[in-house]
VEXNURO-48658 format. One record per residue (C-alpha): residue number from 1; residue in three letters; x, y, z. Coordinates in steps of 0.1 Angstrom, whole numbers. Layout:
<recs>
REC vopa bake    c1    c2    c3
REC  NUM  Ala     X     Y     Z
...
</recs>
This chain:
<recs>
REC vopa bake    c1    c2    c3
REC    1  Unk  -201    59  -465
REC    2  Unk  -180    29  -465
REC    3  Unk  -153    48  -483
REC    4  Unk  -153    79  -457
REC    5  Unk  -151    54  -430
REC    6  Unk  -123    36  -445
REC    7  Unk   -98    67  -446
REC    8  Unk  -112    76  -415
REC    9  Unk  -100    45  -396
REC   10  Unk   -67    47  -418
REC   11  Unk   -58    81  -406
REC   12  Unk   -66    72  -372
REC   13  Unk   -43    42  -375
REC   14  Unk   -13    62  -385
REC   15  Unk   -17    91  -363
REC   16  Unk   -14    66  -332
REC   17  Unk    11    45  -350
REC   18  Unk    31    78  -349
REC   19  Unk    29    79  -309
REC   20  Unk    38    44  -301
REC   21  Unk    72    47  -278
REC   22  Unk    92    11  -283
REC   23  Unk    95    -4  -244
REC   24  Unk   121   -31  -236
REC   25  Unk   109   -50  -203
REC   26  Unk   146   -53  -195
REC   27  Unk   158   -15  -201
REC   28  Unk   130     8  -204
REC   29  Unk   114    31  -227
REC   30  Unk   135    39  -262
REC   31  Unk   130    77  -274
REC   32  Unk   125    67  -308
REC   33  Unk   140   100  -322
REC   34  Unk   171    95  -308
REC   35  Unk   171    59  -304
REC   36  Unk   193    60  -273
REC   37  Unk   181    40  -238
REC   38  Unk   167    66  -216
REC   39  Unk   193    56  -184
REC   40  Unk   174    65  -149
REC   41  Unk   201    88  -127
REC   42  Unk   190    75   -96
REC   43  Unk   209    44   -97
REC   44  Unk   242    58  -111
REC   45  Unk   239    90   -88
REC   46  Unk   241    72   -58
REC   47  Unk   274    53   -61
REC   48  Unk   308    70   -61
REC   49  Unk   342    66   -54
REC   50  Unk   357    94   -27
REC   51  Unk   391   102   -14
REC   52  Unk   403   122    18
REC   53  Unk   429   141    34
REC   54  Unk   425   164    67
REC   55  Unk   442   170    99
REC   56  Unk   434   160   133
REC   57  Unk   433   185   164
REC   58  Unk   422   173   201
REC   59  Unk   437   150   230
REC   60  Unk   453   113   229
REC   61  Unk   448    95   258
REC   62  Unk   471    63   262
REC   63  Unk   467    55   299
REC   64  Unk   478    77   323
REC   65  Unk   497   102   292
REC   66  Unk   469   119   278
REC   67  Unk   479   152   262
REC   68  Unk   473   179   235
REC   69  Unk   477   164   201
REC   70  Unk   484   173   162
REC   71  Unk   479   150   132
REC   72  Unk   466   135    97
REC   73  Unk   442   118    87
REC   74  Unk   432    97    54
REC   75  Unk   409    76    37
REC   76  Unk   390    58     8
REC   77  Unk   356    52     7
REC   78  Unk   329    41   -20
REC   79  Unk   294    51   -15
REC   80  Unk   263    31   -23
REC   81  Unk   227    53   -15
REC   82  Unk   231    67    22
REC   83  Unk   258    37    30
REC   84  Unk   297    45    27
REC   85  Unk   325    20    33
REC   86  Unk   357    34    44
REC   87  Unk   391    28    47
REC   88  Unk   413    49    69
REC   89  Unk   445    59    83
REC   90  Unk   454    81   110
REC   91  Unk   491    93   126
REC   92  Unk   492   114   154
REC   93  Unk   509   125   184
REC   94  Unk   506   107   217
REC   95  Unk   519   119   253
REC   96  Unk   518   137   282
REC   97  Unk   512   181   285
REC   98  Unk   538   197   279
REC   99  Unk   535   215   316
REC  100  Unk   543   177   334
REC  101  Unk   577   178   343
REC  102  Unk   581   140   334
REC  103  Unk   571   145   296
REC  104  Unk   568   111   279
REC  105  Unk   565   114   237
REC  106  Unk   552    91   213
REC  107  Unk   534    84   176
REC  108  Unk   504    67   173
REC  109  Unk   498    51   141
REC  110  Unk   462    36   131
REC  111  Unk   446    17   103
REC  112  Unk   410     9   105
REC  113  Unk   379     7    85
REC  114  Unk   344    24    91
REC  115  Unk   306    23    80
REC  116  Unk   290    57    78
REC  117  Unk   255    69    75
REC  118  Unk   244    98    54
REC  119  Unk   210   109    73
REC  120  Unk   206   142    59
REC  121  Unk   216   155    29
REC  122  Unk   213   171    -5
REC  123  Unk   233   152   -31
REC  124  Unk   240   152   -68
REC  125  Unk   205   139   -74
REC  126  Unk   182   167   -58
REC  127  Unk   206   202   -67
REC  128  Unk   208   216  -100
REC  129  Unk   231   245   -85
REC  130  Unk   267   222   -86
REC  131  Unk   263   226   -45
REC  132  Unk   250   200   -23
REC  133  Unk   255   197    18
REC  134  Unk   256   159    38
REC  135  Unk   250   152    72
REC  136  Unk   265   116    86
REC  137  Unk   276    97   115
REC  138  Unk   298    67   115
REC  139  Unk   316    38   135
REC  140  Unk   343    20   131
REC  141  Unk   372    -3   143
REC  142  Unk   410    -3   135
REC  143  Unk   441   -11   148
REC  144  Unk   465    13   171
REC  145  Unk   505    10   169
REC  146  Unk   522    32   198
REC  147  Unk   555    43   196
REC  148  Unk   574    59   226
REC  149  Unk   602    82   215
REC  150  Unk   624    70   249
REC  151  Unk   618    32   237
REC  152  Unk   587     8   237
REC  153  Unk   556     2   215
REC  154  Unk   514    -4   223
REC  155  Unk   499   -25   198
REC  156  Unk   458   -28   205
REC  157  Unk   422   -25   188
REC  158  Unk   398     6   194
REC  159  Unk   369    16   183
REC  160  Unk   354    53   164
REC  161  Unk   324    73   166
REC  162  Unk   320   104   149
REC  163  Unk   296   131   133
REC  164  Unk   303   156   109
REC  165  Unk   289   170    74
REC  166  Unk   305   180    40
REC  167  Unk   298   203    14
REC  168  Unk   303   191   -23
REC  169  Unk   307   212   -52
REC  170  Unk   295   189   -82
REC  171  Unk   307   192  -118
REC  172  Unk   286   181  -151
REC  173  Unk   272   146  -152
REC  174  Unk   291   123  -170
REC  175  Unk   273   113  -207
REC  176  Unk   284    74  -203
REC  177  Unk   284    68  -166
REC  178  Unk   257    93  -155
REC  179  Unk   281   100  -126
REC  180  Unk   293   138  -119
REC  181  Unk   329   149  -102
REC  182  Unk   326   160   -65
REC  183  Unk   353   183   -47
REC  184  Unk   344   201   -13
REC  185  Unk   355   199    23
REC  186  Unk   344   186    53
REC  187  Unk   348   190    91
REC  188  Unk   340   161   119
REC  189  Unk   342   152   156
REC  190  Unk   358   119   161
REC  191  Unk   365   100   191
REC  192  Unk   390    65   194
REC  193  Unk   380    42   221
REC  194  Unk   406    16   233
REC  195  Unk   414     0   266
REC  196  Unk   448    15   282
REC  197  Unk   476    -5   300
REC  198  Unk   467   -20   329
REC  199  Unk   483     1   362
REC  200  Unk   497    -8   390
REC  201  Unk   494     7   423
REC  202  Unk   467    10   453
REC  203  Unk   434    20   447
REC  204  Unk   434    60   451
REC  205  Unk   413    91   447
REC  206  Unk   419   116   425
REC  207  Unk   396   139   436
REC  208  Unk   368   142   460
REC  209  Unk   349   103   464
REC  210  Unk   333    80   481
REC  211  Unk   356    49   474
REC  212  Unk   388    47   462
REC  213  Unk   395    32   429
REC  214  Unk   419    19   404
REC  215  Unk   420    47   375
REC  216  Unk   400    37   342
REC  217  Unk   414    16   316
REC  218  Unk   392    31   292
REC  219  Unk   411    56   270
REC  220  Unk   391    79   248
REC  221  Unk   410   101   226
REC  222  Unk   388   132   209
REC  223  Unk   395   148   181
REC  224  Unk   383   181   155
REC  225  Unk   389   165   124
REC  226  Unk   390   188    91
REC  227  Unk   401   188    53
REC  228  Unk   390   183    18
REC  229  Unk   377   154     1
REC  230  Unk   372   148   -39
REC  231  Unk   356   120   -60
REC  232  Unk   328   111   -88
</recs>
């Protein structure tokens, strides 16, 4: 009995021997057969580098010249979970409609940075198709050059809001980074706030009122922003 009880514990031992997985408190579980580092994806997914390039359709308002306006837009952004940093740059038209008699005709020229906000969205991490869709919002603040085509220049700060949401078309995941290549395009609504030129003249109405004012100093500019974006 002693000597059946003896194998028996020996074979025991080596059967659970065989289904020990080696675990490093500072990296995780080792897959013993091929002795690799089993990397999480979550991590690595959810930081990326991205690029963009679009145009700008809508109105510029710069004081009392607030028109129909055409332009480009840029930026470079890098993406921590539902958190992107971005720089951007912007050049567009500026002026009056092109029905006013008196047209004035400029450039505007703006360089700013923004923080967005992905609050929806089906990334690299939760599709298995190559096709994801994101839903954001974002703020910002830059810095707007005017140039008037019959002489003078506006230099002042405004501020962004926008909402939009792109679709991504994702490649394989990288073997060393865990990262996978992202290409797709995305459409927006995006306003710049800034504060106009102060105007002279008497306090007026330009419409139907109860009180006369001095027109707003508030310039909002609004525009349908669209165009492609790319990354890993």
């Amino acid at each position: 009995m002693q000597r059946i009880a003896a194998l028996v514990f020996v074979a025991s031992s080596s059967v659970a021997s065989a289904n020990v997985v080696a675990i490093d408190p500072r990296i995780g579980p080792i897959d013993p057969g091929i002795n690799e580092v089993a990397e999480p994806d979550g991590d690595a997914a959810t930081r990326r580098i991205e690029g963009r390039v679009g145009m700008l359709l809508g109105g510029s308002d710069v004081g009392d010249a607030d028109g129909f306006a055409l332009g480009v837009t840029t930026g470079l952004g890098y993406r921590i979970g539902a958190l992107t940093l971005r720089g951007r740059f912007d050049y567009y038209k500026v002026g009056d409609g092109s029905d006013e008699a008196m047209s004035r005709r400029g450039r505007s020229t703006r360089v700013g940075g923004a923080l967005r906000y992905s609050f929806a969205n089906t990334g690299d991490d939760h599709t298995s198709s190559g096709l994801g869709a994101d839903f954001w919002g974002e703020a910002g603040f830059g810095l707007e050059h005017v140039a008037w085509r019959a002489g003078g220049v506006l230099d002042r700060p405004s501020g962004e809001l926008a909402v939009g949401f792109d679709i991504d078309g994702y490649g394989e995941r990288d073997a060393r980074t865990r990262r996978r290549r992202h290409f797709g395009y995305f459409m927006a609504f995006r306003s710049f706030i800034g504060q106009g030129p102060e105007l002279d003249g008497p306090s007026m109405c330009g419409g139907p009122c109860t009180k006369a004012t001095q027109p707003s100093r508030t310039d909002v500019s609004m525009f349908f922003e669209a165009g492609l974006h790319w990354g890993r």
